[in-house]
KESE-840253 format. One line per 8 residues: number of its first residue (from 1); their letters; for each residue z negated, y, x negated of C-alpha. Coordinates in nm, 3 decimals. Each point is the difference from the previous one (the first is absolute). Example, Ala and Ser with C-alpha at 12.3 -4.5 7.8 and 13.67 -1.06 7.14 Angstrom:
1	as	-0.780,-0.450,-1.230  0.066,0.344,-0.137 .
REM end
This chain:
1	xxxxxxxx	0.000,0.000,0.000  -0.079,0.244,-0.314  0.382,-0.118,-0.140  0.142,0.132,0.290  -0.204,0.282,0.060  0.129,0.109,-0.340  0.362,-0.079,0.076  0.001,0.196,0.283 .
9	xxxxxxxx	-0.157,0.268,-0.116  0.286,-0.017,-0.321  0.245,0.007,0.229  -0.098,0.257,0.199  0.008,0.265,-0.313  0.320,-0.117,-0.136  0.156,0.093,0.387  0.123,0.279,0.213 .
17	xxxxxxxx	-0.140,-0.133,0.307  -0.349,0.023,-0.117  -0.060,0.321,0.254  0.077,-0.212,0.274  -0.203,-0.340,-0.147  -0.326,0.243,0.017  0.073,0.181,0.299  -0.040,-0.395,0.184 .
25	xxxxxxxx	-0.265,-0.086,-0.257  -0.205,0.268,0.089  -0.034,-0.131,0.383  -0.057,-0.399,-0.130  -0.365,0.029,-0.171  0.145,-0.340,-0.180  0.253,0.147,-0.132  -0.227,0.319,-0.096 .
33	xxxxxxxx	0.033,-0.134,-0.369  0.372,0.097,-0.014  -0.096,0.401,0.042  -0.274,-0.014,-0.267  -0.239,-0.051,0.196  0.061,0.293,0.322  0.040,-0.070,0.324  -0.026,0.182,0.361 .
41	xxxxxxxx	-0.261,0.023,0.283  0.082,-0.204,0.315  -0.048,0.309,0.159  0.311,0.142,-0.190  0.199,0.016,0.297  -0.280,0.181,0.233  -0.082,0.287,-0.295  0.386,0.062,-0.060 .
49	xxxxxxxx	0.068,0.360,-0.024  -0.401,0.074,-0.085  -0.128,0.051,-0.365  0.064,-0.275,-0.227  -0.360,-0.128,-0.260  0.033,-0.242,-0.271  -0.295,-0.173,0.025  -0.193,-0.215,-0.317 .
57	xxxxxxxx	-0.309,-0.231,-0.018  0.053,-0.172,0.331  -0.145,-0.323,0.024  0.247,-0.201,0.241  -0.249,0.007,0.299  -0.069,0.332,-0.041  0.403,0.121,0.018  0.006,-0.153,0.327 .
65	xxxxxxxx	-0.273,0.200,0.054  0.066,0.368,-0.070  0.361,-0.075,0.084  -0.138,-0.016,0.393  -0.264,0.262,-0.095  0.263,0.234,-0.103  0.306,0.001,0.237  0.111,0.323,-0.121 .
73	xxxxxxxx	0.093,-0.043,-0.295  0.289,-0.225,-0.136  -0.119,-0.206,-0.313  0.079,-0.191,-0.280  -0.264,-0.207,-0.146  -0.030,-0.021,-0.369  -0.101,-0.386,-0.160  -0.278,0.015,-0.214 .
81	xxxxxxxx	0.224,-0.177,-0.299  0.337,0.231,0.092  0.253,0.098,-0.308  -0.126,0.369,-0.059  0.403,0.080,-0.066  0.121,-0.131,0.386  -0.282,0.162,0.193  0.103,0.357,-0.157 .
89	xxxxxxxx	0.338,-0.111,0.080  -0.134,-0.052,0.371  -0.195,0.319,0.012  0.282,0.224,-0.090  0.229,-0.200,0.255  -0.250,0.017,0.278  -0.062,0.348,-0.045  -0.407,-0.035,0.044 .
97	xxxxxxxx	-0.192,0.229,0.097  -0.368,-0.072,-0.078  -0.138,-0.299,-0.146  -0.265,-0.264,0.166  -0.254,-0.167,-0.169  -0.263,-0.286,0.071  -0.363,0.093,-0.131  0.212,0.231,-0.253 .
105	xxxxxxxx	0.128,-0.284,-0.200  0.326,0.056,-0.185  0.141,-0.311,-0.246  -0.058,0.097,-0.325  0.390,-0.083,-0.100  0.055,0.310,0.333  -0.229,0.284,-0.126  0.275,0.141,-0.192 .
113	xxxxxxxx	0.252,0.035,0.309  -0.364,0.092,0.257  -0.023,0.345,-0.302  0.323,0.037,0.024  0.009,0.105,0.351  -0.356,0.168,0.013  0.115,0.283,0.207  -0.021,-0.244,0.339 .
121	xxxxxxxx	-0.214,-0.067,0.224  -0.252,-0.267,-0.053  -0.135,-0.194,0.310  -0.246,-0.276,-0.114  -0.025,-0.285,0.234  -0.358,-0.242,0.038  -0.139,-0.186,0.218  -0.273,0.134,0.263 .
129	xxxxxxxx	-0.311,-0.070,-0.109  -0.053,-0.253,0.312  0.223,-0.153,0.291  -0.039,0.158,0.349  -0.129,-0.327,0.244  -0.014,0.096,0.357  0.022,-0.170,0.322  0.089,-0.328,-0.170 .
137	xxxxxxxx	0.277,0.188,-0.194  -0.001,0.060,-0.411  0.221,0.331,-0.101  0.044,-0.014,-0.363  -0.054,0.381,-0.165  0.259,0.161,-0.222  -0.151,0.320,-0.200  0.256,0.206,-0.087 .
145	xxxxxxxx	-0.043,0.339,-0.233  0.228,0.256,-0.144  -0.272,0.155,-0.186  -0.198,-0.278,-0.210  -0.131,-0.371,0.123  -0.315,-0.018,0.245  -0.235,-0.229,-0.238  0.043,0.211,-0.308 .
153	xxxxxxxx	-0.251,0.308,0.049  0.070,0.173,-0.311  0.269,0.183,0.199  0.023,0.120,0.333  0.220,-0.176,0.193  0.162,0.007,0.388  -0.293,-0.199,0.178  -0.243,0.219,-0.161 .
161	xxxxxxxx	0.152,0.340,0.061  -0.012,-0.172,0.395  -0.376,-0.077,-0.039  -0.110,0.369,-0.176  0.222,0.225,0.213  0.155,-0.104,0.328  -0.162,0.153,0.335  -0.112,-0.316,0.220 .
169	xxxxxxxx	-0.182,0.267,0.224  0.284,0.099,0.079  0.171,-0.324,0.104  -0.305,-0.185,0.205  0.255,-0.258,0.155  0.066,-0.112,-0.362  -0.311,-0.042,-0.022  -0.125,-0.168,0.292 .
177	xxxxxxxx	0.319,-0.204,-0.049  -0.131,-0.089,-0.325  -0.395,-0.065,0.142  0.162,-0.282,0.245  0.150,-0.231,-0.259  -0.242,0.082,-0.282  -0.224,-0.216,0.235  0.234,-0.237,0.094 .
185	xxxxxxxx	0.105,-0.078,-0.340  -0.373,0.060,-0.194  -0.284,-0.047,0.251  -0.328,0.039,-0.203  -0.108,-0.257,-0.241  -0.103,-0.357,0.219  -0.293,-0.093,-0.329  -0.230,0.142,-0.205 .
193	xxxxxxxx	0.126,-0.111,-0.380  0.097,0.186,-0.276  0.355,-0.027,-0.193  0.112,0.074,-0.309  0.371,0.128,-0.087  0.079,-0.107,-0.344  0.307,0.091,-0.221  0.162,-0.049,-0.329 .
201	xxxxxxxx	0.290,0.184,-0.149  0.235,-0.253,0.156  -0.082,0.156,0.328  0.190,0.375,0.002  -0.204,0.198,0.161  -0.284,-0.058,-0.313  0.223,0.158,-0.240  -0.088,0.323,0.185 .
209	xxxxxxxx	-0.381,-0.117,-0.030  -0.252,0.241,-0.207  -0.089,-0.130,-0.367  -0.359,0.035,0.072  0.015,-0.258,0.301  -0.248,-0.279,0.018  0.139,-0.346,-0.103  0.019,-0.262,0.263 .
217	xxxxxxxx	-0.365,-0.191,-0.108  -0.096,0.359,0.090  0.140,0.050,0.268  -0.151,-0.275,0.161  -0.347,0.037,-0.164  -0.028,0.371,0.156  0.105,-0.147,0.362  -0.260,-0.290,-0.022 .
225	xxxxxxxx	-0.260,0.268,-0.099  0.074,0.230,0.323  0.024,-0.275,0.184  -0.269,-0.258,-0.147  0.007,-0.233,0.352  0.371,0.082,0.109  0.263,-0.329,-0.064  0.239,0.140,-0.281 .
233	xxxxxxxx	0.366,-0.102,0.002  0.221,0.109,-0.254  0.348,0.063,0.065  0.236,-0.030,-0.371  0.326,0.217,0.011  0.180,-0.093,-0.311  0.292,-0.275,-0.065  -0.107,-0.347,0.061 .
241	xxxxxxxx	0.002,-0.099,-0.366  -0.256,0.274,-0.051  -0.265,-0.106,0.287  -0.126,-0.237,-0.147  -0.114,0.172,-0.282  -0.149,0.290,0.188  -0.219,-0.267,0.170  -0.120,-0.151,-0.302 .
249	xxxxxxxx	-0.244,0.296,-0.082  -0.132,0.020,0.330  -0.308,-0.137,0.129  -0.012,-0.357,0.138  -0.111,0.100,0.375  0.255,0.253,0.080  0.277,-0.128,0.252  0.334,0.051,-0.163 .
257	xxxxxxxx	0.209,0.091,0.317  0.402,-0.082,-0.025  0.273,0.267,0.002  0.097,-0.141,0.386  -0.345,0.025,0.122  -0.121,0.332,-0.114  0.118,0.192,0.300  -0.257,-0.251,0.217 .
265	xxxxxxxx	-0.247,0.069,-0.274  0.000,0.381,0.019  0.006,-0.092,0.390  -0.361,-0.112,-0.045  -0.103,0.251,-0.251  -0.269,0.288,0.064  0.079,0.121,-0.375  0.245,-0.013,-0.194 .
273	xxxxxxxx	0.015,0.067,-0.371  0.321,0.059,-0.190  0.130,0.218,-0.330  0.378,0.118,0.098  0.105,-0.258,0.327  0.207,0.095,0.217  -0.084,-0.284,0.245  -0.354,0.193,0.043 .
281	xxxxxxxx	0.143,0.189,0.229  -0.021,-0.293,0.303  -0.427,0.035,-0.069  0.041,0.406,0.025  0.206,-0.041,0.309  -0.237,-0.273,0.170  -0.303,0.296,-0.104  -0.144,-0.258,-0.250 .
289	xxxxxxxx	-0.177,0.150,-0.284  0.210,0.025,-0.311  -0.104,0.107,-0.386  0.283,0.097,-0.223  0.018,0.024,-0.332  0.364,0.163,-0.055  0.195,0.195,0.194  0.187,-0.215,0.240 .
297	xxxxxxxx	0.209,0.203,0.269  -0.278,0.029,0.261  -0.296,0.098,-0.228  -0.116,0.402,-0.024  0.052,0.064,0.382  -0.360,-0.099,0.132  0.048,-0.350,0.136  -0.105,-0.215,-0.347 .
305	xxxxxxxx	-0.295,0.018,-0.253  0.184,0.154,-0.282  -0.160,-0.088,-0.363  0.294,0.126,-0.196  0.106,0.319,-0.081  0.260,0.114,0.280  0.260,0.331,-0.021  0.212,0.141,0.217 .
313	xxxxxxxx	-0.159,-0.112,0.342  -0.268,0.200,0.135  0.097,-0.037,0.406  -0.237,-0.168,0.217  0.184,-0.292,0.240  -0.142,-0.254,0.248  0.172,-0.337,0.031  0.247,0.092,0.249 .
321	xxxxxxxx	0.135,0.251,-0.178  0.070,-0.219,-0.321  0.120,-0.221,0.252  0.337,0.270,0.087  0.027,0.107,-0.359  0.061,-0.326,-0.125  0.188,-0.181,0.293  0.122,0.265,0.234 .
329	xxxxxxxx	0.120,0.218,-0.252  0.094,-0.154,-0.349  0.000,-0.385,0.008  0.329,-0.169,0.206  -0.062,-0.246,0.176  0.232,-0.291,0.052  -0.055,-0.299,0.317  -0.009,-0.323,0.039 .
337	xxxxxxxx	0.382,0.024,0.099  0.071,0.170,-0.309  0.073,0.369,0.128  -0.157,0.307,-0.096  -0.346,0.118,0.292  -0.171,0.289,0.027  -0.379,0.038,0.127  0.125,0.092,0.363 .
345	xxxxxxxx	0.237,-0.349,0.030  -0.297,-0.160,-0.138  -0.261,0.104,0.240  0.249,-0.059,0.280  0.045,-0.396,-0.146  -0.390,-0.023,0.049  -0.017,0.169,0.334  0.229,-0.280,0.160 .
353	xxxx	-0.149,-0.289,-0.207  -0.337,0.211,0.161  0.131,-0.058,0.375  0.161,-0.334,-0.027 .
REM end
């Protein structure tokens, strides 16, 4: 399969109907090999005629993804291993006109051609922090940010600008919109145990973590001392080569929780304890107690027990509030069938379940 990979990708330079070879490779994501590694959105045809974004660092699930998150735009996704030579080929024939990254990442062999074109826009692309369940339904959360990436605070970024500065007094319906499925997606905490949101490196949102943090065994240690009689779980967010190595300098009586089961965990929690998570979040939305020692996206507004140094956020919110700024107004959300929801279709999708 490598032979004729090579063959074909030999015969390709050496003819004139290369131009047309890509132009079908670029709609076959086997054949994505033949354009160096480029090919388009399925959403091509929809965002014709709107502004095209060449977009790097996509994990394959995540194109999918943004490509539903962002309708709008037409755009060609960039393979992590692409030839640096073909994809500036393919930006000056598509004509871009911004680039989109996930988390900010940006092949190393792609840098070059990514300061090349430094005068466009940059819209970073993550993951929301936590999926929306309501009603029996999951909405999976798209951040999206033309001014930095939620989970690194030594910027501001979009959600935060939202979360310092936008009026909710002056939109209660967002608001009370927001109240209603706050509840029905994070009623308050069902148990009385404490867990613990550990992180390595591997995890990105800890590369944004204060040097002076406490290390995991600490971590832990200051929970069980707060909470001397509380059951401790501790949640691990790192790669799963690392986890077990993070659990080796714990003590013997903590309950290691898995990555599937921590939203059920924090579902039981009255306290949660974390450095940088974004997953936190679900225990400040359920009003469960939460110590941080970072600066994840919801710390510095009033709703956590901040132990780090904060900057930039002075605003008071309540839990509703954080609720809008987060989903309402900078997080798409995508349905079970795959199409991009707002708030409003949402509540209406747990009204009927509500009277049936």
């Amino acid at each position: 399969m490598v032979a004729l990979r090579s063959l074909l990708t030999a015969l390709l330079r050496r003819t004139h109907g290369s131009a047309l070879v890509r132009s079908v490779a670029r709609r076959v994501p086997r054949l994505r090999f033949l354009t160096g590694g480029v090919h388009r959105s399925k959403v091509w045809g929809v965002a014709r005629g709107g502004p095209v974004v060449l977009g790097f660092g996509f994990p394959p699930e995540a194109e999918v993804d943004v490509d539903r998150a962002l309708p709008e735009m037409a755009k060609h996704f960039v393979a992590r291993k692409a030839r640096a030579k073909i994809v500036r080929d393919e930006f000056r024939r598509c004509g871009s006109e911004a680039v989109l990254q996930w988390g900010g990442f940006v092949p190393r062999s792609l840098q070059g051609l990514i300061r090349d074109v430094g005068t466009l826009p940059t819209i970073s692309c993550w993951s929301g922090p936590v999926p929306l369940r309501v009603g029996g339904n999951e909405y999976r959360t798209i951040a999206v940010d033309w001014s930095g990436l939620y989970i690194n605070p030594r910027r501001s970024n979009d959600l935060e600008l939202i979360l310092n500065h936008f009026d909710f007094r002056a939109r209660p319906d967002l608001v009370a919109l927001a109240g209603r499925l706050r509840r029905a997606a994070f009623p308050p905490p069902t148990g009385t145990e404490v867990t613990v949101i550990l992180q390595d490196r591997s995890d990105r949102p800890m590369a944004y973590a204060p040097p002076d943090r406490p290390s995991p065994a600490e971590l832990v240690a200051i929970a069980r001392r707060e909470h001397p009689e509380a059951r401790a779980n501790v949640a691990i967010m790192a790669r799963a080569d690392r986890v077990a190595s993070i659990a080796a300098g714990l003590p013997d009586d903590v309950a290691i929780v898995p990555s599937e089961a921590v939203g059920d965990a924090l579902a039981r929690s009255a306290h949660v304890y974390t450095v940088n998570s974004p997953i936190a979040v679900d225990a400040v939305l359920r009003g469960a107690a939460v110590t941080v020692f970072g600066q994840p996206f919801f710390a510095g507004y009033g709703l956590t027990d901040d132990r780090g140094r904060i900057v930039r956020r002075t605003r008071q919110l309540d839990a509703d509030e954080l609720f809008a700024g987060l989903f309402g107004l900078h997080c798409r959300l995508i349905g079970p069938d795959g199409r991009l929801v707002g708030l409003t279709t949402i509540d209406d999708a747990l009204r009927g379940a509500s009277a049936a």
